[in-house]
C-alpha positions in Angstrom: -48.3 -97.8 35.3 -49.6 -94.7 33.8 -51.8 -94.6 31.3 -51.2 -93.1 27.2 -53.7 -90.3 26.7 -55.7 -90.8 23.4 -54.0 -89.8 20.2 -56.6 -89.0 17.2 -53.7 -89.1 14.1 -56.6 -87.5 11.7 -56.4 -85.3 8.5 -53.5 -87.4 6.8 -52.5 -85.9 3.9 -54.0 -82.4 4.5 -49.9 -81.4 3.6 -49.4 -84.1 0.8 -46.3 -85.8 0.3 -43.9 -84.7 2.2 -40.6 -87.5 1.4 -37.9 -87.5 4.7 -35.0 -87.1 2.4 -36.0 -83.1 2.1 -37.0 -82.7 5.2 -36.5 -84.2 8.6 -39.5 -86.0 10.8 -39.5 -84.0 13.7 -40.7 -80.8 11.2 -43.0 -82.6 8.9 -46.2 -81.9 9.8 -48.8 -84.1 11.4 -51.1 -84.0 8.9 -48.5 -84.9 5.8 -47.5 -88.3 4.5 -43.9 -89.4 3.6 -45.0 -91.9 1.0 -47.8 -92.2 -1.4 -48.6 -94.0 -3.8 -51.8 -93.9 -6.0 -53.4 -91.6 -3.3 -54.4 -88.3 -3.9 -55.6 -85.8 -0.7 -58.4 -83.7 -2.5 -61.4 -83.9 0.1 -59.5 -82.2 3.3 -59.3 -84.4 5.9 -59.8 -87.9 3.9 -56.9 -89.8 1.6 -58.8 -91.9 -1.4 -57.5 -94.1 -3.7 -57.0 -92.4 -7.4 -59.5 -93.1 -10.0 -58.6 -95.4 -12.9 -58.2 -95.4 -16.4 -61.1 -96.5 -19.0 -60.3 -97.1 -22.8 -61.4 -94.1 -25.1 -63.1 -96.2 -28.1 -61.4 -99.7 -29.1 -57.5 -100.1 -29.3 -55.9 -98.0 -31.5 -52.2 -100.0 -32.6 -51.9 -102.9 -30.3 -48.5 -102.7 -28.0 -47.3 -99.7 -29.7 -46.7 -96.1 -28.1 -48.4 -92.8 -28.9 -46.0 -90.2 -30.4 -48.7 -87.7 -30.2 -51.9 -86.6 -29.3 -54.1 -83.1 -29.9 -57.6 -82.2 -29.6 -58.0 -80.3 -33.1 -59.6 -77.6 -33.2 -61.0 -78.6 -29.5 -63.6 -81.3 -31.3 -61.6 -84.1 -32.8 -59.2 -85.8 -30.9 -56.0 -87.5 -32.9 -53.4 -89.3 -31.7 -50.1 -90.6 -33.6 -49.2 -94.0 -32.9 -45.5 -95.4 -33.9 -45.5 -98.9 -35.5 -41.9 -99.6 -35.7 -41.1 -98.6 -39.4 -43.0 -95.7 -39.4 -46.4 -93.9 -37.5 -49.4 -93.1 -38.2 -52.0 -90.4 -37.5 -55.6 -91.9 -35.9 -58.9 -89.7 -35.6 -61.6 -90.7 -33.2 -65.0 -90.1 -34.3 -66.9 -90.3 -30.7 -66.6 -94.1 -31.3 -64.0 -95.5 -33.9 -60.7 -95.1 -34.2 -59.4 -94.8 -38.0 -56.3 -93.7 -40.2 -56.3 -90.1 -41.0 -52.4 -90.0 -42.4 -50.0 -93.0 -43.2 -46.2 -92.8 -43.7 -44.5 -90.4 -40.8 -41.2 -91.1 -39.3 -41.0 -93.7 -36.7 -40.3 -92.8 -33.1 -40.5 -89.2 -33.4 -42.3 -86.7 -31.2 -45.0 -85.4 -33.3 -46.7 -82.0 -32.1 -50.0 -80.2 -33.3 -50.8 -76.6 -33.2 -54.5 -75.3 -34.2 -54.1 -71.7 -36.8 -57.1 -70.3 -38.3 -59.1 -73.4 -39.1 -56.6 -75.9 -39.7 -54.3 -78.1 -37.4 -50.8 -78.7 -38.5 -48.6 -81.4 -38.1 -44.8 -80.8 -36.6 -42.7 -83.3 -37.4 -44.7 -85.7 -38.8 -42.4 -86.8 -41.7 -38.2 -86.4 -40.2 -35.4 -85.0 -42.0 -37.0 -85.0 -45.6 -38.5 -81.8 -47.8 -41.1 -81.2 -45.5 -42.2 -82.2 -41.9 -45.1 -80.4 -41.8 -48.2 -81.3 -42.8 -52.0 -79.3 -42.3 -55.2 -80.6 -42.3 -58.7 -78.8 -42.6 -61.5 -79.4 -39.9 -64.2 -78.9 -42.4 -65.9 -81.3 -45.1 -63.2 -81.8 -47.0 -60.9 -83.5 -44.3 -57.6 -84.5 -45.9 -53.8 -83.4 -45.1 -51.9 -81.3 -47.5 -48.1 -81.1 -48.1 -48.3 -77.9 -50.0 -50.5 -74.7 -51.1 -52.6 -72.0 -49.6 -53.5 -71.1 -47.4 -50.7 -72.2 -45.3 -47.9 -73.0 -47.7 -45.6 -75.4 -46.2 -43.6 -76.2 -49.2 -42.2 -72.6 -48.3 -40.7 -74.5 -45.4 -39.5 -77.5 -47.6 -35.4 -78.0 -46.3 -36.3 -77.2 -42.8 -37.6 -79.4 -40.6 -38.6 -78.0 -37.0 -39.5 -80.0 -34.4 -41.8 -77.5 -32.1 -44.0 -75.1 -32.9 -46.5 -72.3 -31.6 -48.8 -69.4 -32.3 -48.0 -66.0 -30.9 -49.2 -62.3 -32.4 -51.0 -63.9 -35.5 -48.0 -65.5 -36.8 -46.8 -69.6 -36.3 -43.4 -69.7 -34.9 -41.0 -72.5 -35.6 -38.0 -73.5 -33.8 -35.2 -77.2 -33.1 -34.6 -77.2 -36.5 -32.4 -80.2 -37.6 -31.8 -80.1 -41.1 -28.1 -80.0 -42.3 -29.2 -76.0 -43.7 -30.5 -74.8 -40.4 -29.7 -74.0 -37.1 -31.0 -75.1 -34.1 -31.0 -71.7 -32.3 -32.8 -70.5 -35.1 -37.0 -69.4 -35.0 -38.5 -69.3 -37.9 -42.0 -67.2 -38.2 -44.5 -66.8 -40.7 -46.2 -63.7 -42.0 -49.2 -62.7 -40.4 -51.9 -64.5 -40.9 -54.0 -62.3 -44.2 -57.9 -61.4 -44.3 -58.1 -64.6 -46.2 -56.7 -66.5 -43.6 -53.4 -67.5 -45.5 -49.6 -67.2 -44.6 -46.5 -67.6 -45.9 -42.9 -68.0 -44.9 -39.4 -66.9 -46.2 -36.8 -69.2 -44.9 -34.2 -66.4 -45.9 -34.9 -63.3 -44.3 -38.1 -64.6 -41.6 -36.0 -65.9 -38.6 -34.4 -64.8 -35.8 -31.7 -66.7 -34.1 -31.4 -67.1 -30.5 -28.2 -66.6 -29.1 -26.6 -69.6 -30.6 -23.6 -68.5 -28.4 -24.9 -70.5 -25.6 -24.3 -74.1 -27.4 -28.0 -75.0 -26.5 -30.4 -75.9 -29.1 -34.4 -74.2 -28.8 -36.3 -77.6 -27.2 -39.4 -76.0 -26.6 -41.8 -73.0 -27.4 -44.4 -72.0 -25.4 -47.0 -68.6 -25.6 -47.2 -66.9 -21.8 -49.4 -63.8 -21.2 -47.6 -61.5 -23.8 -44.2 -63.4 -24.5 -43.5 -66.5 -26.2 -40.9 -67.9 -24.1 -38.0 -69.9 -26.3 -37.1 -72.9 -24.2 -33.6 -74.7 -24.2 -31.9 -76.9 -22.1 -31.2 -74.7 -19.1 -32.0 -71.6 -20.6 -35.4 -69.2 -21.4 -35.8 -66.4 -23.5 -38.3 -64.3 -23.9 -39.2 -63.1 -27.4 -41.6 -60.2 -28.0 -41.7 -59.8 -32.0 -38.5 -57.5 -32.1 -36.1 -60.2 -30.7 -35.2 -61.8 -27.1 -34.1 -60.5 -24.0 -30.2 -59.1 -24.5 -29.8 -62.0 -21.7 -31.6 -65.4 -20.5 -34.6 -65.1 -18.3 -32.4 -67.2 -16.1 -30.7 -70.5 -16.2 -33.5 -72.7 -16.2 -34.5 -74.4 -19.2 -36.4 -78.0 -19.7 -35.5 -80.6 -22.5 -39.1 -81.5 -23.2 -41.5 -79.4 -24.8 -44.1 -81.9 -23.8 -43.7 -81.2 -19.9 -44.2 -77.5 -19.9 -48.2 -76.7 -19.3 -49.5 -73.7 -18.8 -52.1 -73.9 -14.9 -54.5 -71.3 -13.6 -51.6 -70.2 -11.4 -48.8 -70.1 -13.7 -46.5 -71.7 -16.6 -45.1 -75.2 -15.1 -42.0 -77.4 -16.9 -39.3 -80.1 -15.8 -35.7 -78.9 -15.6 -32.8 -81.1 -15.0 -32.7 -79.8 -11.0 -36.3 -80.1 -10.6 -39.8 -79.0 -11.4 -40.6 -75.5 -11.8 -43.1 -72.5 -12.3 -43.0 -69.7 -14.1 -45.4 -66.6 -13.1 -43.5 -63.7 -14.7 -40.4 -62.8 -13.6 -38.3 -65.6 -11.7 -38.8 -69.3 -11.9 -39.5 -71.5 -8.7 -39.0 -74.4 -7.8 -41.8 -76.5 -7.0 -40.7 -80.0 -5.9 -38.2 -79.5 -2.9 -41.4 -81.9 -1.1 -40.2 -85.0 -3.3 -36.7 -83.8 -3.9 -35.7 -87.2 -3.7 -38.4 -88.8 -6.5 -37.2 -86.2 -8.4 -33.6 -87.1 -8.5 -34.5 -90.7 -9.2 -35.7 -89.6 -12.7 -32.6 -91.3 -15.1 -31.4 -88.0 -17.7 -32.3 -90.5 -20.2 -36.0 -89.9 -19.4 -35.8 -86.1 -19.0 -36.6 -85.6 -22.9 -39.7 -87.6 -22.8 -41.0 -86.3 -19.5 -44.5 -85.2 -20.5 -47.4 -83.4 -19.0 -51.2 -82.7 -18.8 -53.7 -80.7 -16.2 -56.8 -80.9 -14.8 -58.8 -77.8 -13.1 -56.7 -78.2 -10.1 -53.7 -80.6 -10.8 -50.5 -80.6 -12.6 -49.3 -84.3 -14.2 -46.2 -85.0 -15.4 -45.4 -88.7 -16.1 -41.5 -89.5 -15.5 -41.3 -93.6 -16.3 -39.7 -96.1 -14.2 -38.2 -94.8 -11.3 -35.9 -96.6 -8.6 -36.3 -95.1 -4.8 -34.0 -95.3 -2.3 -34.3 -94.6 1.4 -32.7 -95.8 4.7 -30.0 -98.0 2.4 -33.4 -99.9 0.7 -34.0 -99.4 -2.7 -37.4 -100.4 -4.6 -38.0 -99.4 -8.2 -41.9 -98.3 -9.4 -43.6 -98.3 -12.8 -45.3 -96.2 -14.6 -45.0 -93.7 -12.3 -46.5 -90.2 -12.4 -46.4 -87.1 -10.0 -49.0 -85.0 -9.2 -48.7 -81.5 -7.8 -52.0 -79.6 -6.7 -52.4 -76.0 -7.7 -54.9 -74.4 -4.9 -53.1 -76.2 -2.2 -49.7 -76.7 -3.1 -49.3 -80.7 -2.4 -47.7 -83.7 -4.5 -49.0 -87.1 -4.9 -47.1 -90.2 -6.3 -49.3 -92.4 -8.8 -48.2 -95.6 -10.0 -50.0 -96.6 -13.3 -50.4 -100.1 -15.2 -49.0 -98.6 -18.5 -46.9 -95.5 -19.3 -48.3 -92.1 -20.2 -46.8 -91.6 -23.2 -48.8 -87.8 -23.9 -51.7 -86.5 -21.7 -54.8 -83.8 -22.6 -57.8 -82.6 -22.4 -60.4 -83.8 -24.4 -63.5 -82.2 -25.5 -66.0 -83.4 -27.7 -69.9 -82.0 -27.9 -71.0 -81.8 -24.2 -68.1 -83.9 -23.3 -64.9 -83.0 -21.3 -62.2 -85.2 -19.6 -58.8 -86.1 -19.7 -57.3 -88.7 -22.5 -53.8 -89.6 -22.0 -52.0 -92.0 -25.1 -50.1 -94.9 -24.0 -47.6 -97.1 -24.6 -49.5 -100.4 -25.3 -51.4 -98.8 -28.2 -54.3 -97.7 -26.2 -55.6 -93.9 -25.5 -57.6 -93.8 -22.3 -60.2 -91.5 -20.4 -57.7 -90.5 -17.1 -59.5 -90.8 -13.8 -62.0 -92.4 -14.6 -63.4 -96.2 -13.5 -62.1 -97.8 -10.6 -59.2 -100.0 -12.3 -56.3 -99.5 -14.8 -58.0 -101.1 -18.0 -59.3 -103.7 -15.6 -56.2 -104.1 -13.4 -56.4 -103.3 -9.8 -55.1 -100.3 -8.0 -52.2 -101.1 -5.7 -51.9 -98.6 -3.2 -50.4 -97.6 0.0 -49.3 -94.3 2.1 -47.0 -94.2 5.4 -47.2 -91.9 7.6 -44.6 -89.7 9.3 -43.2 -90.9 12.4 -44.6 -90.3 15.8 -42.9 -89.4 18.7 -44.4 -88.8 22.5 -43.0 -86.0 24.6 -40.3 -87.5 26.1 -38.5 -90.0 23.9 -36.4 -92.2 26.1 -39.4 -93.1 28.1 -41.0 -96.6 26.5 -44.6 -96.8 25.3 -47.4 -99.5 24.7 -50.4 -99.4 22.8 -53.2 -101.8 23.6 -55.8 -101.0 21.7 -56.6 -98.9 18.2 -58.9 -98.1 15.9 -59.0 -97.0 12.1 -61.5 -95.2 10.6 -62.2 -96.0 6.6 -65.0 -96.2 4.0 -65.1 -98.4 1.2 -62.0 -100.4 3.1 -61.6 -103.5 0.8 -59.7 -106.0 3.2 -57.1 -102.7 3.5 -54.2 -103.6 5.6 -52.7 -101.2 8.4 -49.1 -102.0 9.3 -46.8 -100.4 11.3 -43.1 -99.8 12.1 -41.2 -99.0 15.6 -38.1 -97.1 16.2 -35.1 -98.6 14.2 -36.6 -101.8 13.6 -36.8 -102.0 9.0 -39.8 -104.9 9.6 -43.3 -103.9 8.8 -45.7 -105.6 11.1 -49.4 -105.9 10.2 -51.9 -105.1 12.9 -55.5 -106.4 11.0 -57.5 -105.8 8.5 -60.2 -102.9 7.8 -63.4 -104.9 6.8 -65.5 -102.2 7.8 -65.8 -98.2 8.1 -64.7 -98.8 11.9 -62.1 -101.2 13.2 -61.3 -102.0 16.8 -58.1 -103.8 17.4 -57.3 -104.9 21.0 -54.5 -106.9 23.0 -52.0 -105.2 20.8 -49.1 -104.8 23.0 -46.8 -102.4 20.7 -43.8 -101.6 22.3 -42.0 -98.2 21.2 -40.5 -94.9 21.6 -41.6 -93.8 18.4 -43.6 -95.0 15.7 -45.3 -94.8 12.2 -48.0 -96.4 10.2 -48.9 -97.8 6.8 -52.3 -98.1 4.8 -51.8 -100.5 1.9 -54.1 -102.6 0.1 -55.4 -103.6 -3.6 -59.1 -101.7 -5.1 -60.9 -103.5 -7.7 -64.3 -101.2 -6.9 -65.3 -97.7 -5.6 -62.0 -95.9 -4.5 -61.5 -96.5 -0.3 -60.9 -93.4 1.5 -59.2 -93.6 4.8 -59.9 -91.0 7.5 -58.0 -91.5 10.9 -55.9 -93.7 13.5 -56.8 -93.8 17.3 -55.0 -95.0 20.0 -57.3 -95.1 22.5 -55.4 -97.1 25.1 -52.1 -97.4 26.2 -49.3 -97.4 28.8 -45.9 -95.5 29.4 -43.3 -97.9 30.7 -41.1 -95.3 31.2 -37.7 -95.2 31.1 -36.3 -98.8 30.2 -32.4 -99.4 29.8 -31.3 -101.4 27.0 -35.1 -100.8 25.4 
């Protein structure tokens, strides 16, 4: 019977995620996977488990979600916690967590934007004379609801829900009061030698295009614009007024998931995820078309977003995946696209991301995410989830020999990983839906003999549980084997 040459399967997830619903086996490349899950591919040639998720000081507001969360003037982190009846803003010191302002709305997005030296406070307090409030990052550290130098009460009947600064000037935009508009943005004046502004809700607005029945969702500055988000459209406003037209028909419905990257603007949209470079938007996510469908509409408002120097996170809640008529639903679950290389990853966390930044304090930089159990963590970081264990697991594409109808067996394998924890390898044949283990990796290399695998084509899975350093699988061997050839009824 002749034998199999050696197959070396090697560099997995070199090509990321790769999901079979966008497109077929037979052109996905070796070296991609078509599921992942808590993975990430960021040393070529080796897949490792994520990092974890370490508290940042004590708990803030035990089981309740953040609303909000801003580095201040990039040295004090706060983050707005909902309580039910109403939310509250939290400052971290380097060490303690404590109340910095009582009494905002409950269950509203609240956004920060840094001007001169003060942070201000978007919608801290709904549908009332003011939602804004501002707060000084010098000695006298206390929030204001009126008076110089920024002079909300000149806003007082408005309330807008996002905010930015573009030109010297804080621009203003959603607004929901019974007197406003939604299409309507609001500026300020230019910001004086003295550092104050001031704002005329009569004659300092410009309204954009409220013809399109879309209300602004999101504002965001971009190289020279400050592109006015809504639903599925963008404008672009340069001081003088917005395009005569739309950018295009892409919009997003969260202000929270549109970050700017070192390679461009990215945002959620209803058909997918995008990024904007100038000119035209593209899409991103045709890899994981699928997981992106999965995401229910009622989740696309609170889709949010955060970077590091080489990722883009966006976390999208519980999802529900279905492939080959089986469906299987994941928590927390957050997708991560790669900048330099162009590749997504699927994490699935112990609690949801609720907002997501980065976080610097002194000497210290990291990523801080808020949550919805009343905790803000340090993101990759630790080897557990708050002390729960990482589940993961990744499957590879399917593997087919030159000549298909001819029958295959492998006797003996081996698997290559570091750090292997009792990981499991599994695999599947043909049509057959049962997952059958071959062993478990004890050690950096495994030998597994007297296997007698049938197939005509096949895949693998890595899947296991890490409690310590993060494993890192490297490669599959099939160092021994037979062709059967061609069997009838096979």
């Amino acid at each position: 019977m002749p034998q199999l040459n050696p197959k070396k399967i090697e560099n997995i997830g070199v090509d990321g995620l790769i999901r079979p619903a966008s497109v077929d086996d037979n052109l996905i490349p070796e070296t991609a996977v078509t599921e992942s899950i808590n993975f990430h591919f960021d040393r070529v040639g080796a897949t490792t488990v994520r990092g974890g998720m370490e508290g940042l000081g004590s708990t803030v507001l035990a089981s309740r979600p953040c609303v909000g969360l801003h580095n201040a003037q990039s040295g004090t982190t706060l983050a707005v916690f909902s309580n039910g009846g109403s939310s509250t803003i939290y400052s971290f010191d380097g060490s303690v967590w404590s109340v910095s302002l009582d009494g905002g709305t409950a269950s509203v997005r609240i956004r920060f934007i840094d001007f001169g030296s003060y942070t201000i406070a978007i919608n801290f307090i709904y549908n009332t004379y003011s939602s804004m409030r501002y707060w000084n990052t010098g000695t006298s550290r206390h929030w204001h609801n009126t008076g110089n130098p920024i002079n909300v009460q000149n806003m007082w009947g408005r309330t807008p829900q996002v905010g930015e600064v573009y030109k010297n000037r804080i621009y203003l935009g959603g607004d929901t009061s019974v007197e406003g508009n939604p299409s309507r943005l609001y500026f300020s004046s230019v910001i004086s030698s003295t550092g104050r502004i001031a704002w005329d809700i009569n004659t300092d607005y410009v309204d954009i295009y409220p013809g399109d029945g879309e209300s602004i969702t999101a504002l965001k500055r971009f190289a020279l614009e400050l592109l006015v988000f809504k639903p599925n459209y963008i404008y672009r406003f340069r001081t003088s007024g917005g395009d005569p037209d739309p950018l295009i028909r892409v919009g997003t419905r969260s202000q929270e998931s549109i970050i700017e990257g070192k390679k461009g603007l990215y945002f959620h949209h209803d058909s997918g995820f995008y990024k904007y470079s100038g000119g035209y938007p593209v899409e991103i996510s045709r890899p994981i078309s699928d997981i992106v469908s999965a995401i229910p509409y009622s989740q696309f408002e609170g889709i949010i977003s955060w970077k590091d120097d080489d990722h883009i996170y966006w976390s999208v809640g519980n999802l529900t995946i279905t492939e080959a008529g089986l469906s299987e639903t994941f928590k927390n679950v957050v997708v991560r696209y790669t900048e330099s290389s162009e590749v997504w990853t699927v994490y699935s966390l112990s609690s949801d991301v609720r907002r997501g930044m980065i976080y610097t304090r002194g000497t210290t930089r990291s990523r801080v995410v808020g949550l919805d159990n009343g905790i803000v963590a340090t993101f990759d970081s630790g080897t557990t989830d708050l002390g729960e264990p990482i589940k993961y697991r990744f499957r590879t594409k399917w593997y087919y020999t030159e000549n298909i109808a001819e029958r295959k067996v492998i006797n003996e394998l081996v698997a290559i990983c570091e750090k292997a924890q009792a990981t499991e390898i599994m695999y599947q044949t043909d049509e057959n839906t049962e997952w059958k283990t071959i062993g478990q990796l004890k050690k950096m290399v495994n030998f597994f003999d007297k296997l007698n695998i049938a197939f005509h084509r096949i895949r693998f899975k890595i899947t296991g549980v890490s409690r310590f350093e993060a494993p890192i699988f490297r490669s599959i061997e099939i160092v021994k084997g037979a062709n059967e050839g061609l069997i009838k009824n096979a």
